[in-house]
N, C-alpha and C positions, 0 to 999 in steps of 0.2 A: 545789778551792782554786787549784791552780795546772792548766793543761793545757799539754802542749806537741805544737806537732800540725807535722807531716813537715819536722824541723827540717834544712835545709842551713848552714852554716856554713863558709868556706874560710880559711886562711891562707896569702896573696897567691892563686898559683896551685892550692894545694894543699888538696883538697876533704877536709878532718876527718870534719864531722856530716854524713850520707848519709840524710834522712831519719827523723830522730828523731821518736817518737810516746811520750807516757807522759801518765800525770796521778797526781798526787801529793795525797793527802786529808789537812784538815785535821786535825791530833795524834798523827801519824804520822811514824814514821822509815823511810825508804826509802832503802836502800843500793843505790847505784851500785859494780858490780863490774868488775875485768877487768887486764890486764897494761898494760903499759908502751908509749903510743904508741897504746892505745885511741880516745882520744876523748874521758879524761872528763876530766877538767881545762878541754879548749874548753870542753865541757857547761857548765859549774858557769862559764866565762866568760861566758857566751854568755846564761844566765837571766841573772845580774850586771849583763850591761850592758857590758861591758868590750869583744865582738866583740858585732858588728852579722851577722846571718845575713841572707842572700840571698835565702833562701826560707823560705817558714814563718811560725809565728806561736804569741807565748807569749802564755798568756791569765792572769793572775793577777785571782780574785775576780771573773770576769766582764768585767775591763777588758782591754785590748787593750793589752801593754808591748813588744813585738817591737823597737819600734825605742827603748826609751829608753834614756838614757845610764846612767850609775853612780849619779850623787847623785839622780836621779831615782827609779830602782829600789829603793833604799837607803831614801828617804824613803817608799815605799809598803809596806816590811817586810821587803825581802827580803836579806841580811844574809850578806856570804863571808869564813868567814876562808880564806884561804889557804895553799897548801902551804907548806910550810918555814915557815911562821907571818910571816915579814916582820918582826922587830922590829927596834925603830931601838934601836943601841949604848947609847947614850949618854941618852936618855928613859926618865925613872922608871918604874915601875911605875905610880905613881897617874896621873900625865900620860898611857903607854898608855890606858889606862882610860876620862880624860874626853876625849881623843881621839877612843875609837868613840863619842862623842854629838855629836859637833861640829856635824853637821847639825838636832841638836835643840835648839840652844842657845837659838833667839829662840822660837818657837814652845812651849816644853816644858820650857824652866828650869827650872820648880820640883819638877819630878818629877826629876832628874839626880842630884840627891845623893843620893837615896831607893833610887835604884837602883844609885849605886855602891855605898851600904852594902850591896844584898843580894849584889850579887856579889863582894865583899869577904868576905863568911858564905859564900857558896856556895867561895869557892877560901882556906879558911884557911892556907893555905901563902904567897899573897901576901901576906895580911892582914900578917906579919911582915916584908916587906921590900916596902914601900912608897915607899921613897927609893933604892931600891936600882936601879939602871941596867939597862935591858933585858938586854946583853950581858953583865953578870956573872952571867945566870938559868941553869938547869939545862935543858936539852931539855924534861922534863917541864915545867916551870915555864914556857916560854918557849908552851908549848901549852897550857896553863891562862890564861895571861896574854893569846892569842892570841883565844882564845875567849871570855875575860869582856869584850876589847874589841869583841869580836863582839854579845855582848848588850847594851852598853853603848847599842845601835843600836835596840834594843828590836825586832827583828826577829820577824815572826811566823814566817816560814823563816828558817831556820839552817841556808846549805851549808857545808862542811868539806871540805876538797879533802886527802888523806892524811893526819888527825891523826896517825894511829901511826907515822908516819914518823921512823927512827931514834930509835926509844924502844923502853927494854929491855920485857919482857911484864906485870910488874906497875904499870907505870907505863898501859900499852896497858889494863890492864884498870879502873883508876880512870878515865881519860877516858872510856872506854865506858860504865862508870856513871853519870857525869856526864851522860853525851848523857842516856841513858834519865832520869835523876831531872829533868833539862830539860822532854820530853819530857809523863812524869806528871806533875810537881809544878805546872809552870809553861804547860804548856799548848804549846810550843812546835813546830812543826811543822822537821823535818830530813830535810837532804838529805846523804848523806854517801856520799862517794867513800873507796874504798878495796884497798890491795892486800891486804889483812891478812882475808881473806875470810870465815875461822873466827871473827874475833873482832867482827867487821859480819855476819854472818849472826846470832850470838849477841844483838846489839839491839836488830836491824832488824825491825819489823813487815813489809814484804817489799823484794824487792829485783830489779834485772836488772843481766843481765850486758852488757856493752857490746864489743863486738870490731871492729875496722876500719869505726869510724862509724856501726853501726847497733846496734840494741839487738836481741840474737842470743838471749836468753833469759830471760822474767820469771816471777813467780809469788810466793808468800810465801816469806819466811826459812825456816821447815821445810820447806815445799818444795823451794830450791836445795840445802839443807843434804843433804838424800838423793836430792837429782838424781845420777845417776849418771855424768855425762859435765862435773860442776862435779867430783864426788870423786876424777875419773880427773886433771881438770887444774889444781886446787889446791890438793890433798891427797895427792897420789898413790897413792891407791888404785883399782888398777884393776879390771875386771870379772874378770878374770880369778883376781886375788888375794880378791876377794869371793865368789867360787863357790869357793875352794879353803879358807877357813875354817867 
């Protein structure tokens, strides 16, 4: 569905993406791993539209998108919320909402409210504060809110740059459910970056890890989960302590 083949990426002088290789299958969630200053956040710019790479080439669907802009991208399916989710203060809930269609307005009108209703059902916690101002939402709420404007896009990929970012653990584990009943229910294919390793390996069909610009380790989610050298550096379990139980 989507390919990305030996992706270079710089910001000004300073070379991020070193080569990036992956492809991503259609009704599949693939987590993107790794620490702080990785690379993945370019990544998830970088499919978006947002930075222009140097070298390289994204292929979505067999077409050739390397060089398009945001509203470009956006209108062939592919769909970011962002980290810290961006929400504007002072705009409702429901106006978030018909915001992520904006680009569907002339073309696709009559499908907009149909879809706001379901994801109105899919986040009933918004459903109740729908006049309510972005900036008075809860962390949780403002990542719910972040993401149905994500759908709102009708996206066939859905990347997520840190959902669980500053949200307590039971909050971290309904958004995670959320991806996956996405995922099943609706077909939706995801990309998701994340530091929260234990709780993206738990939804991810598989996943690689990203370290200074290149992709340093991939495989399925059971897979990284008892990699031995993912356990030693995001779990702290070390080899050492695993032979001694």
């Amino acid at each position: 569905m989507l390919k990305v083949d030996n992706l270079h990426t710089y910001h000004d002088y300073l070379h991020v993406l070193k080569g990036i290789h992956f492809e991503l299958n259609e009704g599949e969630i693939l987590a993107i791993l790794g620490s702080n200053g990785a690379g993945k956040s370019t990544l998830l710019g970088t499919l978006a539209g947002v930075y222009a790479p140097r070298e390289g080439n994204i292929t979505f669907k067999g077409e050739d998108i390397t060089q398009d802009g945001v509203q470009k991208v956006v209108s062939k399916g592919i769909c970011l919320v962002p980290e810290r989710r961006q929400i504007f203060n002072s705009i409702s809930v429901r106006d978030h909402l018909l915001l992520g269609a904006y680009h569907r307005y002339k073309r696709d009108k009559k499908t907009i409210q149909q879809d706001y209703e379901n994801v109105i059902e899919m986040f009933p916690r918004l459903k109740q504060m729908l006049d309510r101002p972005g900036g008075l939402l809860s962390g949780g709420e403002q990542q719910m809110l972040a993401i149905g404007r994500g759908l709102m896009a009708r996206p066939q990929v859905l990347m997520l740059d840190e959902p669980s970012l500053g949200l307590a653990p039971l909050i971290v584990r309904d958004i995670m459910g959320i991806l996956r009943r996405l995922c099943e229910e609706m077909g939706t294919t995801i990309i998701l970056v994340e530091q929260n390793v234990k709780a993206a390996l738990k939804v991810a069909d598989r996943a690689c890890v990203l370290a200074h610009g290149r992709i340093e380790i991939s495989g399925t989610a059971e897979e990284l989960m008892q990699d031995s050298s993912i356990q030693e550096a995001y779990f702290g379990k070390s080899k050492k302590a695993k032979k001694a139980t």
